[in-house]
PyMOL Python script that loads the backbone (N, CA, C, O; Angstrom):
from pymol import cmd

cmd.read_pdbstr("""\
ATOM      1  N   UNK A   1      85.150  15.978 -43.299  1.00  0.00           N
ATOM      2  CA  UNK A   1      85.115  15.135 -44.486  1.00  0.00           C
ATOM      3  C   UNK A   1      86.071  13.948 -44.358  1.00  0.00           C
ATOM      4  O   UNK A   1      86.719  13.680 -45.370  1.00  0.00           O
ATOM      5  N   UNK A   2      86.284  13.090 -43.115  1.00  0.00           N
ATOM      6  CA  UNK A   2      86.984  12.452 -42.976  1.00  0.00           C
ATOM      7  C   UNK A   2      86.599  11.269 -43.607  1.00  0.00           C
ATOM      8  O   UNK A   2      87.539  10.513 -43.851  1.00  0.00           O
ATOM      9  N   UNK A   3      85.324  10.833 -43.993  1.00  0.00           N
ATOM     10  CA  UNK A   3      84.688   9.445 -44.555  1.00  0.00           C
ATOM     11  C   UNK A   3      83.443  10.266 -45.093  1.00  0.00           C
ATOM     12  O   UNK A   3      82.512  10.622 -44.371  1.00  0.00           O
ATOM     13  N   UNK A   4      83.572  10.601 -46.871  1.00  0.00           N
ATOM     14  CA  UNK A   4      83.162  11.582 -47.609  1.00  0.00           C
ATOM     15  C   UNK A   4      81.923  10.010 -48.461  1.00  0.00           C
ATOM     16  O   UNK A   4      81.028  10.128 -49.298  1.00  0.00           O
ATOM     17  N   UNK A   5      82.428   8.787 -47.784  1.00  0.00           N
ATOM     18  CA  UNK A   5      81.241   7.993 -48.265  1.00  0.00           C
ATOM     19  C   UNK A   5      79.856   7.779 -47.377  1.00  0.00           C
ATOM     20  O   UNK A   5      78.836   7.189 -47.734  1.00  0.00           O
ATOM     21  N   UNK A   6      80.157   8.504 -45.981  1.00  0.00           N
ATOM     22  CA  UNK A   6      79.109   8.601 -45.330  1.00  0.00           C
ATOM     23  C   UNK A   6      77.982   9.816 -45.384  1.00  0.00           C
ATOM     24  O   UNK A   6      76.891   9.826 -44.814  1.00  0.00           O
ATOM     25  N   UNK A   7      78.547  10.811 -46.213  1.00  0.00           N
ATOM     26  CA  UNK A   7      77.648  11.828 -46.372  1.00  0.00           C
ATOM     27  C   UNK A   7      77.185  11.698 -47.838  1.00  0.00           C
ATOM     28  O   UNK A   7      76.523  12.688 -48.151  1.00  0.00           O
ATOM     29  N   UNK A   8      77.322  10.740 -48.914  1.00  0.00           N
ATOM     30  CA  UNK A   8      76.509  10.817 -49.658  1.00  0.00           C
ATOM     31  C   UNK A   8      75.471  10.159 -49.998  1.00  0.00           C
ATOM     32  O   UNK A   8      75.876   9.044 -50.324  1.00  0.00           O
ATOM     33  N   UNK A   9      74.971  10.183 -50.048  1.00  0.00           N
ATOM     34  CA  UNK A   9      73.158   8.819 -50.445  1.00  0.00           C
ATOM     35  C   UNK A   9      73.711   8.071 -51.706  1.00  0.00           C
ATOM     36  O   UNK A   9      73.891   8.612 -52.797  1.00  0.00           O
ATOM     37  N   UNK A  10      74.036   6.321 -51.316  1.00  0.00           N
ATOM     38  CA  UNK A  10      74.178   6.044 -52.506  1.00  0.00           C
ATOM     39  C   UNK A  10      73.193   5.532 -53.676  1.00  0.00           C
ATOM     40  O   UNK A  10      73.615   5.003 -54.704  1.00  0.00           O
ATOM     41  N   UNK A  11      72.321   5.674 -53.496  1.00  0.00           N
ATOM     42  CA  UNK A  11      71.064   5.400 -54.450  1.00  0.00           C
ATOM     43  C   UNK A  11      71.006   6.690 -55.108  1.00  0.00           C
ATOM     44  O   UNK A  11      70.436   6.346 -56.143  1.00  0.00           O
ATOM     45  N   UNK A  12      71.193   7.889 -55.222  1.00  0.00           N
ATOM     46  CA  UNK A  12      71.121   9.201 -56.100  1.00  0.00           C
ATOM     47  C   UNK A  12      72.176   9.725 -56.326  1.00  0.00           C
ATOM     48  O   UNK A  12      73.059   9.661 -55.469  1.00  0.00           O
ATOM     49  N   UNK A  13      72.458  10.590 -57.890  1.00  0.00           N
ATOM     50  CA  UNK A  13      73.146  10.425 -58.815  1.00  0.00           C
ATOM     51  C   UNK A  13      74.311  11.690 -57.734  1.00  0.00           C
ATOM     52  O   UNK A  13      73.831  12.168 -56.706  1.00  0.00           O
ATOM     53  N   UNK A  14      75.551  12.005 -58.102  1.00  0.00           N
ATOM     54  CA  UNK A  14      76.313  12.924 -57.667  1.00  0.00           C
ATOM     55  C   UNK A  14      75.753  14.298 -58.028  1.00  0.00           C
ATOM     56  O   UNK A  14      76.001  15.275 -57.321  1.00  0.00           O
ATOM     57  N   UNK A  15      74.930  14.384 -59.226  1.00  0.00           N
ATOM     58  CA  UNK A  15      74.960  15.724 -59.865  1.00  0.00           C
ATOM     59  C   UNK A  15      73.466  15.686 -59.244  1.00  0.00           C
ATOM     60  O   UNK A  15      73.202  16.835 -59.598  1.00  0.00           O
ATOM     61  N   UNK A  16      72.767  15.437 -58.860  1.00  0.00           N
ATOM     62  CA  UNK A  16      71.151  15.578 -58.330  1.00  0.00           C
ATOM     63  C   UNK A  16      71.622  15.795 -56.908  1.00  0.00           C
ATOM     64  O   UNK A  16      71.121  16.765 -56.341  1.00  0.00           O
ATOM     65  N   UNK A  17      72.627  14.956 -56.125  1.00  0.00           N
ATOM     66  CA  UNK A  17      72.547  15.331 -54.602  1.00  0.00           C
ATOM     67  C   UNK A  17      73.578  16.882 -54.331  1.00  0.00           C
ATOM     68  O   UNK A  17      73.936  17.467 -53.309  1.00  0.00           O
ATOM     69  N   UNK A  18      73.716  17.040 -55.272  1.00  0.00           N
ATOM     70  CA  UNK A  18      74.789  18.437 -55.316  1.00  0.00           C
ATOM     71  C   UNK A  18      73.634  19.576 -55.839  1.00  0.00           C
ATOM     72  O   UNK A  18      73.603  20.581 -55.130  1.00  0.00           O
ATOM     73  N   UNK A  19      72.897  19.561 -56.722  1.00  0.00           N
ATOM     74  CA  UNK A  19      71.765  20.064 -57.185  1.00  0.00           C
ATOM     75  C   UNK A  19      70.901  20.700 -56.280  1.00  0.00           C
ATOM     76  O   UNK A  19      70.540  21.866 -56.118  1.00  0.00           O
ATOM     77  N   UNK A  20      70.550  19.108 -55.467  1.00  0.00           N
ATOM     78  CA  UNK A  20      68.920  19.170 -54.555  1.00  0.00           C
ATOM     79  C   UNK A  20      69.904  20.756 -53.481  1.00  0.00           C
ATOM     80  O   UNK A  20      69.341  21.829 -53.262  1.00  0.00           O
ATOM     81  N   UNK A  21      70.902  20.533 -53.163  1.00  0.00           N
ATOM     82  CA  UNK A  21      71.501  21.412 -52.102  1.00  0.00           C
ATOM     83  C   UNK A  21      71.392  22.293 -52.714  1.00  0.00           C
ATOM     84  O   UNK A  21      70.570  23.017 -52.151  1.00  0.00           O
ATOM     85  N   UNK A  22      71.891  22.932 -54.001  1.00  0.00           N
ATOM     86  CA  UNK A  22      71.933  24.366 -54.331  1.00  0.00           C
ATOM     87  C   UNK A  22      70.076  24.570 -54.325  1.00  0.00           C
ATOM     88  O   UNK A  22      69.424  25.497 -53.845  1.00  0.00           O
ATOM     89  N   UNK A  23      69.794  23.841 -54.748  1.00  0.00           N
ATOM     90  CA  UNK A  23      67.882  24.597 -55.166  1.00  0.00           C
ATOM     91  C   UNK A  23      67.259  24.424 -53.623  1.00  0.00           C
ATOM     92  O   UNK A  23      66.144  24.884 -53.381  1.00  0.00           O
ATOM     93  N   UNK A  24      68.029  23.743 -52.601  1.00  0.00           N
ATOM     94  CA  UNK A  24      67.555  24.285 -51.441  1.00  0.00           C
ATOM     95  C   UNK A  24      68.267  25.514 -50.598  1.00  0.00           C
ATOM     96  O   UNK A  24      67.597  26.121 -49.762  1.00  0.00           O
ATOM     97  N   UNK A  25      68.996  25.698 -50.727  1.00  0.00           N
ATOM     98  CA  UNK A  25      69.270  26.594 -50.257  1.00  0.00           C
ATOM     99  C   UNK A  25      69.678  27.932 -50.528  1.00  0.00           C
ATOM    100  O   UNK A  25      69.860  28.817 -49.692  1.00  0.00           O
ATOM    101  N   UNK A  26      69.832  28.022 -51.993  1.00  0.00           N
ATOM    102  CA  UNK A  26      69.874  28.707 -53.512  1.00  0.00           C
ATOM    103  C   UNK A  26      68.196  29.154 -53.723  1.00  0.00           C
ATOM    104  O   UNK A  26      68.017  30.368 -53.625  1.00  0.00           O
ATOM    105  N   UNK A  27      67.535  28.713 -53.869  1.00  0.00           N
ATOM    106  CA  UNK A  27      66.323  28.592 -54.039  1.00  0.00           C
ATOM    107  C   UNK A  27      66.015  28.659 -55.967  1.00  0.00           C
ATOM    108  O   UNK A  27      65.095  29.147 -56.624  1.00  0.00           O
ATOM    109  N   UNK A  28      67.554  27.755 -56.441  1.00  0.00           N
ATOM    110  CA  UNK A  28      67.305  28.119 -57.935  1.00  0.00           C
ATOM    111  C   UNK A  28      66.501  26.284 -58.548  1.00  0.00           C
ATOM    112  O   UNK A  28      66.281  25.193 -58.023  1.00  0.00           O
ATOM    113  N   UNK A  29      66.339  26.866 -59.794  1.00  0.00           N
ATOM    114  CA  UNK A  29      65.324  25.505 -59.944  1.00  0.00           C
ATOM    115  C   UNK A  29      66.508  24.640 -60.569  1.00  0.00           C
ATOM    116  O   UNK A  29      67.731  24.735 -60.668  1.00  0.00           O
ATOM    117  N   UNK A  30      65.735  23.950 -60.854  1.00  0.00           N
ATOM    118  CA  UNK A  30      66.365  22.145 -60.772  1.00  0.00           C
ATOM    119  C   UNK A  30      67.583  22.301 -62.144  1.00  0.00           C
ATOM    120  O   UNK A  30      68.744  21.949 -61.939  1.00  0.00           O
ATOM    121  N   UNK A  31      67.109  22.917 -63.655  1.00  0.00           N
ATOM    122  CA  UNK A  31      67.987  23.546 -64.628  1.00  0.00           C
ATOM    123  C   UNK A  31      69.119  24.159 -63.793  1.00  0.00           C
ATOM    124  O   UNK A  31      70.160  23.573 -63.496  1.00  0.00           O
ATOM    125  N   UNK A  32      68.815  25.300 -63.483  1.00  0.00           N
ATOM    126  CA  UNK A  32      69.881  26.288 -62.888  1.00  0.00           C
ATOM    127  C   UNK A  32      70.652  25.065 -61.853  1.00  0.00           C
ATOM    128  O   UNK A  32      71.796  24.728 -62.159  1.00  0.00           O
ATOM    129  N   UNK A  33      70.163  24.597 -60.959  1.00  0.00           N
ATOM    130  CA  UNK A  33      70.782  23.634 -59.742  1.00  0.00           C
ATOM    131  C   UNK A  33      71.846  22.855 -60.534  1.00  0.00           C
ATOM    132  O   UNK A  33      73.031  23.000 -60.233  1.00  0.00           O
ATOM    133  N   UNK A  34      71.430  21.938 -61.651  1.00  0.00           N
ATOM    134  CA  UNK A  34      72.342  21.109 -62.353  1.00  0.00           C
ATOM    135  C   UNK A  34      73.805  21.998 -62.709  1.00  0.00           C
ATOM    136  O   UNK A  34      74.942  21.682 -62.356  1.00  0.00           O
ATOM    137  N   UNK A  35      73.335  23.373 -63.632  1.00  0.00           N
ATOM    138  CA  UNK A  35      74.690  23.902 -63.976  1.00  0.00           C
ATOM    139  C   UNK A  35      75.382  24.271 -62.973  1.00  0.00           C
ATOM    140  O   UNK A  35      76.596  24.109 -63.096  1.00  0.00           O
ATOM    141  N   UNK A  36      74.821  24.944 -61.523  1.00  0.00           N
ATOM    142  CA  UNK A  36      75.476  25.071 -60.845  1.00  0.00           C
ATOM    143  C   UNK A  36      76.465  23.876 -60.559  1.00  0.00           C
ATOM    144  O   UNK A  36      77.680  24.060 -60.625  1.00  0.00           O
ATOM    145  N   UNK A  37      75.949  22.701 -60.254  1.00  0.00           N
ATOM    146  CA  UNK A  37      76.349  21.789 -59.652  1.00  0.00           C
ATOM    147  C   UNK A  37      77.583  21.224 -60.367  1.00  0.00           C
ATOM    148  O   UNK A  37      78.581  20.850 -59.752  1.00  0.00           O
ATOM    149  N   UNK A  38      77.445  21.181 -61.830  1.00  0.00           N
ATOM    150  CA  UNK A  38      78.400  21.008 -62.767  1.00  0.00           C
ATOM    151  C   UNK A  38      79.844  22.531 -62.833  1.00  0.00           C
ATOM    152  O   UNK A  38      80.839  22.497 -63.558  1.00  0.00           O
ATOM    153  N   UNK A  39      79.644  23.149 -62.304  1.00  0.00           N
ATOM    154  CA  UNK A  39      80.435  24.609 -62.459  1.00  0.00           C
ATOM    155  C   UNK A  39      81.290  24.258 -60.983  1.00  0.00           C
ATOM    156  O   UNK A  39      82.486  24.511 -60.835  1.00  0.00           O
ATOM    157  N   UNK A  40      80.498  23.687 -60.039  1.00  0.00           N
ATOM    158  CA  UNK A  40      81.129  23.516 -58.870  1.00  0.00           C
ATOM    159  C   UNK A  40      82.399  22.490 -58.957  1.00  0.00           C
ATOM    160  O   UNK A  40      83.539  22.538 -58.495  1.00  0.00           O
ATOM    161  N   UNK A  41      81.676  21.519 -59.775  1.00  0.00           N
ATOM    162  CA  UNK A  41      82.572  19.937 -59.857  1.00  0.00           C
ATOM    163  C   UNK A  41      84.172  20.390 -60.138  1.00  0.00           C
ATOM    164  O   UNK A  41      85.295  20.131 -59.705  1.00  0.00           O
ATOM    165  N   UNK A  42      83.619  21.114 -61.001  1.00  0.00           N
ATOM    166  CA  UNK A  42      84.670  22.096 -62.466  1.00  0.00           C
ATOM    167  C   UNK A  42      85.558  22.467 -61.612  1.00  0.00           C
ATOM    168  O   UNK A  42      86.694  22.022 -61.781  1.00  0.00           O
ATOM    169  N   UNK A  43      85.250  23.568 -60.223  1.00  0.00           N
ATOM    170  CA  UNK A  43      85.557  24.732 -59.523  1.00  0.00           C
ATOM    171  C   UNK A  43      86.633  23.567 -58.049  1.00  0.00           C
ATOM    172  O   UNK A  43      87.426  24.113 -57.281  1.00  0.00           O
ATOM    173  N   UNK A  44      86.449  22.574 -58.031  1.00  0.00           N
ATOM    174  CA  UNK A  44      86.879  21.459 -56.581  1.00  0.00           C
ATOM    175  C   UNK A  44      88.137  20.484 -58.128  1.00  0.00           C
ATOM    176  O   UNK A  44      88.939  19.589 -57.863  1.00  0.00           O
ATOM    177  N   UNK A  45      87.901  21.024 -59.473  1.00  0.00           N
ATOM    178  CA  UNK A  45      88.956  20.154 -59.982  1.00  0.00           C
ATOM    179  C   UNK A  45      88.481  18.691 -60.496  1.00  0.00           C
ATOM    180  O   UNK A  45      89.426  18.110 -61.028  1.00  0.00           O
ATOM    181  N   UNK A  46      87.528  18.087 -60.489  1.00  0.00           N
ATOM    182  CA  UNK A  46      87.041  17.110 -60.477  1.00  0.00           C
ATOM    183  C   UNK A  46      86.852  16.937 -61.933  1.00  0.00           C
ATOM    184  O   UNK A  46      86.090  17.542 -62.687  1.00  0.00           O
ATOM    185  N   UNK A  47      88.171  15.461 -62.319  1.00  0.00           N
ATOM    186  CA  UNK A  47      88.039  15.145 -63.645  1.00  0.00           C
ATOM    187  C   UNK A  47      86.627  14.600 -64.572  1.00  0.00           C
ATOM    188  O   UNK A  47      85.945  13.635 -64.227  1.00  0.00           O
ATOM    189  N   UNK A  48      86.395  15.336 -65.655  1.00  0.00           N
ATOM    190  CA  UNK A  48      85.113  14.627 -66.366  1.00  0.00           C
ATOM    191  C   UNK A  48      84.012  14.876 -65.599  1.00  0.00           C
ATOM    192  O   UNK A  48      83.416  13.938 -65.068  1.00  0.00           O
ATOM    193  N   UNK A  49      83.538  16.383 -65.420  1.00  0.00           N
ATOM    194  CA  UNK A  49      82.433  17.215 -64.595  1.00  0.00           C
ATOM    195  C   UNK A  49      81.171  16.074 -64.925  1.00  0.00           C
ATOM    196  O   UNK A  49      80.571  15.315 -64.164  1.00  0.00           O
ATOM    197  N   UNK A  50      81.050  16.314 -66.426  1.00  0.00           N
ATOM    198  CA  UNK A  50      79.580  15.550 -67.260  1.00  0.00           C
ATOM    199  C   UNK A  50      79.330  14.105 -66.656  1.00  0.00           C
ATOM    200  O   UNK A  50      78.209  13.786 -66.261  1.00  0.00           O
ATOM    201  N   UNK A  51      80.410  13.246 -66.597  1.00  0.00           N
ATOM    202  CA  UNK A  51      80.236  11.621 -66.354  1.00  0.00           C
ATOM    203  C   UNK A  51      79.718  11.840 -64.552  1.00  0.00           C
ATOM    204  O   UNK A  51      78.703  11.368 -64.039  1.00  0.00           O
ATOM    205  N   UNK A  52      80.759  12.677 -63.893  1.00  0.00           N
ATOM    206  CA  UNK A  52      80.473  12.354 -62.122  1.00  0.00           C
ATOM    207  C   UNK A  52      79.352  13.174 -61.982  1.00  0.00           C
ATOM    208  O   UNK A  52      79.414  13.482 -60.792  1.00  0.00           O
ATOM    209  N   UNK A  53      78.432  13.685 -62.418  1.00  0.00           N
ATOM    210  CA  UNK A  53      77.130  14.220 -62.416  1.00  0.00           C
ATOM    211  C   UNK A  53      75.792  12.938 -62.513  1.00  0.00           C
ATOM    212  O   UNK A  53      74.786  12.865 -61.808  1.00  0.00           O
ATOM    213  N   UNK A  54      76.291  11.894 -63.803  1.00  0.00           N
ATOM    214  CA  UNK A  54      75.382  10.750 -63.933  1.00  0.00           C
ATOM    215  C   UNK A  54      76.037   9.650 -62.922  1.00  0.00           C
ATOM    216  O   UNK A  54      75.542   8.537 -63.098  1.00  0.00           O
ATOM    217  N   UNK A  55      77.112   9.704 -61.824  1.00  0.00           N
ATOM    218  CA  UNK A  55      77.630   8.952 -61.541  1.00  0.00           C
ATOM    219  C   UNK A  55      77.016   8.572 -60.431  1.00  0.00           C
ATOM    220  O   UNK A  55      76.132   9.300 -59.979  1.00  0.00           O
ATOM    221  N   UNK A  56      77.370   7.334 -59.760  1.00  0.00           N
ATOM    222  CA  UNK A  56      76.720   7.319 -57.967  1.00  0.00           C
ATOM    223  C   UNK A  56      78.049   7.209 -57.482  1.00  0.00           C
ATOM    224  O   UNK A  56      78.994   7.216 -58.271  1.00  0.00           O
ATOM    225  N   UNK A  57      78.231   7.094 -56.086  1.00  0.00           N
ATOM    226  CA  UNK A  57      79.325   7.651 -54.990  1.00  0.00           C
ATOM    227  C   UNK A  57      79.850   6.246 -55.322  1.00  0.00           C
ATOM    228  O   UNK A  57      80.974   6.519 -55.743  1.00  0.00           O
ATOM    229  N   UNK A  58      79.721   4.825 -55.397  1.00  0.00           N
ATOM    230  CA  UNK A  58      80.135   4.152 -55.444  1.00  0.00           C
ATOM    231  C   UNK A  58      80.748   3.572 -57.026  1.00  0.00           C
ATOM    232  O   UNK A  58      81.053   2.420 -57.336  1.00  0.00           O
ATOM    233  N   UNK A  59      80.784   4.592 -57.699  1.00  0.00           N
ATOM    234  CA  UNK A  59      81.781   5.089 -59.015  1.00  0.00           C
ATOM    235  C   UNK A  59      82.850   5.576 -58.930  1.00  0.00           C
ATOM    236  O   UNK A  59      83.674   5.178 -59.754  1.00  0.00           O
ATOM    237  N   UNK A  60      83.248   6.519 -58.024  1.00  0.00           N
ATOM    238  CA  UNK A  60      83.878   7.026 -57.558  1.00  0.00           C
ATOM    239  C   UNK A  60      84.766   7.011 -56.861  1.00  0.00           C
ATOM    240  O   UNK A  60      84.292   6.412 -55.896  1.00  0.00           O
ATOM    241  N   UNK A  61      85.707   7.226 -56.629  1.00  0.00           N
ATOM    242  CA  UNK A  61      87.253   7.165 -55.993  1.00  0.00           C
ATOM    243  C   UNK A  61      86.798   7.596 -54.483  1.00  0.00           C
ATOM    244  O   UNK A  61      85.799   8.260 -54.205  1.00  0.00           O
ATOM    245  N   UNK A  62      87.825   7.028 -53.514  1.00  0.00           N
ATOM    246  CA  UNK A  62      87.724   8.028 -52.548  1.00  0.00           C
ATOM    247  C   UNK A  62      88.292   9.415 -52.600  1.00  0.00           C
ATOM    248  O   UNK A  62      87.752  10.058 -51.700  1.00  0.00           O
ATOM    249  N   UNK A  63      89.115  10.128 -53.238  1.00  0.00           N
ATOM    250  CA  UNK A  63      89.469  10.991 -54.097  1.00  0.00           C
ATOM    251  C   UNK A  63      88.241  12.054 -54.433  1.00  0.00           C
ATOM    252  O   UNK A  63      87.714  13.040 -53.917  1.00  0.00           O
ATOM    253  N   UNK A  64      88.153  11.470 -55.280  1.00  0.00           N
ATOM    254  CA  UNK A  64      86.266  11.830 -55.801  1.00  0.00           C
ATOM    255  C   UNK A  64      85.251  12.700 -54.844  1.00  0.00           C
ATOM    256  O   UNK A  64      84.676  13.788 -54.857  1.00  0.00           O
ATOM    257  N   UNK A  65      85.385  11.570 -54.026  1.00  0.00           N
ATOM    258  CA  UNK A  65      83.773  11.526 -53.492  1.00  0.00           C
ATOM    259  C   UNK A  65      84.173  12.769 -52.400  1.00  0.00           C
ATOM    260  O   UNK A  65      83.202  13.397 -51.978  1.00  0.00           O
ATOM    261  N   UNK A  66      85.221  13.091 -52.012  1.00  0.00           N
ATOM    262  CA  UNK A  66      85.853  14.277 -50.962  1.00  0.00           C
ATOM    263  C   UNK A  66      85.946  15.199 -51.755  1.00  0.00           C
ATOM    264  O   UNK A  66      86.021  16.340 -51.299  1.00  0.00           O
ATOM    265  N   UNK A  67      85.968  14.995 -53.103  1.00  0.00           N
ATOM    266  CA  UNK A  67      85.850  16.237 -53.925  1.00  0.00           C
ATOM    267  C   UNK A  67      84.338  16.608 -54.200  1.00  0.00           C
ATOM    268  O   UNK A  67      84.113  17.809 -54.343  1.00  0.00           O
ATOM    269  N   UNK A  68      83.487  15.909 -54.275  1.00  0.00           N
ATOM    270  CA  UNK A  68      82.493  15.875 -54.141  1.00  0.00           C
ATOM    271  C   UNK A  68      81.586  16.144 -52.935  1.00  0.00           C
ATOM    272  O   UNK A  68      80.409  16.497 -53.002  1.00  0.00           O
ATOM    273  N   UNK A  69      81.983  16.024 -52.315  1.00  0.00           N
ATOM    274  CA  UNK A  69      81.352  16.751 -50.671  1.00  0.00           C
ATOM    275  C   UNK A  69      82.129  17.851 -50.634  1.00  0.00           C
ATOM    276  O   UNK A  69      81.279  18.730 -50.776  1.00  0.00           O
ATOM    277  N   UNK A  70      83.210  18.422 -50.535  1.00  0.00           N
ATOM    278  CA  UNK A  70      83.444  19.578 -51.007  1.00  0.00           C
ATOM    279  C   UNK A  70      82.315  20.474 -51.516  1.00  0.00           C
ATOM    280  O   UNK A  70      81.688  21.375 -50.959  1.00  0.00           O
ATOM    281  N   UNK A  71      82.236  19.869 -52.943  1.00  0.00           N
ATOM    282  CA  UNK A  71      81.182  20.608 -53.974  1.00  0.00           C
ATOM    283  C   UNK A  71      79.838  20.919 -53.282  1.00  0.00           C
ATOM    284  O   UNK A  71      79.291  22.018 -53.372  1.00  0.00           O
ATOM    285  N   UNK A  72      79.310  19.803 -52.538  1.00  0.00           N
ATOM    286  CA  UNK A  72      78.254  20.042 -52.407  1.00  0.00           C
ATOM    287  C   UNK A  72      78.217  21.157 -51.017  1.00  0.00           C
ATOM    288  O   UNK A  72      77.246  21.868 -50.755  1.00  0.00           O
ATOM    289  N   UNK A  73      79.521  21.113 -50.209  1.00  0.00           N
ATOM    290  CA  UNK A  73      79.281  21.997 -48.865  1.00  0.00           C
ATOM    291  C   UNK A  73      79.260  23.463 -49.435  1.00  0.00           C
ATOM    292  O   UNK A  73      78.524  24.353 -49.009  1.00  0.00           O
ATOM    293  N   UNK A  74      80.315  23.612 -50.621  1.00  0.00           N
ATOM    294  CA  UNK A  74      79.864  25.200 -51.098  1.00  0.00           C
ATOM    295  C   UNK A  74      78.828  25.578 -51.479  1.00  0.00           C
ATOM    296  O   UNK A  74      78.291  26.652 -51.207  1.00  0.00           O
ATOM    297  N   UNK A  75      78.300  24.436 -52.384  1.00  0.00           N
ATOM    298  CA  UNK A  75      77.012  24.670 -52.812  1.00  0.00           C
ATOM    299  C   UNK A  75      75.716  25.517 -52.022  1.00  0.00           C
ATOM    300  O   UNK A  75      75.021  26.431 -52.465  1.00  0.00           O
ATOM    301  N   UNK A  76      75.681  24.812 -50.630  1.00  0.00           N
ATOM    302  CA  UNK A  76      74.743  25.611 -49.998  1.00  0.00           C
ATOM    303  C   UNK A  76      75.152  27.115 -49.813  1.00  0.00           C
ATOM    304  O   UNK A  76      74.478  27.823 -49.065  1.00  0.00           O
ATOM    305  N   UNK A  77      76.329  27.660 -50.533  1.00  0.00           N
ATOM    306  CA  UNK A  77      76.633  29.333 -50.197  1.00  0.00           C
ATOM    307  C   UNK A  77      77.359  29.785 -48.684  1.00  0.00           C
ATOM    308  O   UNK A  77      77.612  29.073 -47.712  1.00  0.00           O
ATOM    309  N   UNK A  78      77.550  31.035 -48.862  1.00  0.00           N
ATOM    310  CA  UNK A  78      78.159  31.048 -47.507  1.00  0.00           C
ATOM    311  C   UNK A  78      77.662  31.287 -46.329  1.00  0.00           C
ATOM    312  O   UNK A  78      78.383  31.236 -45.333  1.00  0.00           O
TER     313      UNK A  78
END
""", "prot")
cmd.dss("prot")
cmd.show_as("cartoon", "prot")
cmd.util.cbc("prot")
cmd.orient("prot")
């Protein structure tokens, strides 16, 4: 996670590219994917779960966005 702006797509939202990972590899649907994804944000510390869910990577801190790849690497489970 040394450059946490190269692993995210910046055209889609933080809380959909954290999502799409849990319902792929989770196999939960897109509802379930979101809360997960929001429980994760929660779980890496990440101030204001609700806003960095509608957010794109380029909202975001570099701070952030390593907290945010974080989120999404647990996401896929262990």
């Amino acid at each position: 996670f040394q450059d946490p702006s190269a692993s995210l797509d910046p055209v889609m939202t933080i809380g959909k590219q954290i999502a799409e990972v849990a319902r792929t590899h989770l196999g939960l649907t897109w509802s379930q994917s979101y809360t997960k994804a929001k429980s994760l944000l929660e779980r890496v510390r990440l101030p204001d779960p609700d806003s960095a869910l509608r957010a794109f990577p380029h909202q975001l801190s570099g701070g952030q966005k390593q907290r945010v790849a974080i989120a999404a690497a647990i996401a896929a489970g262990p």
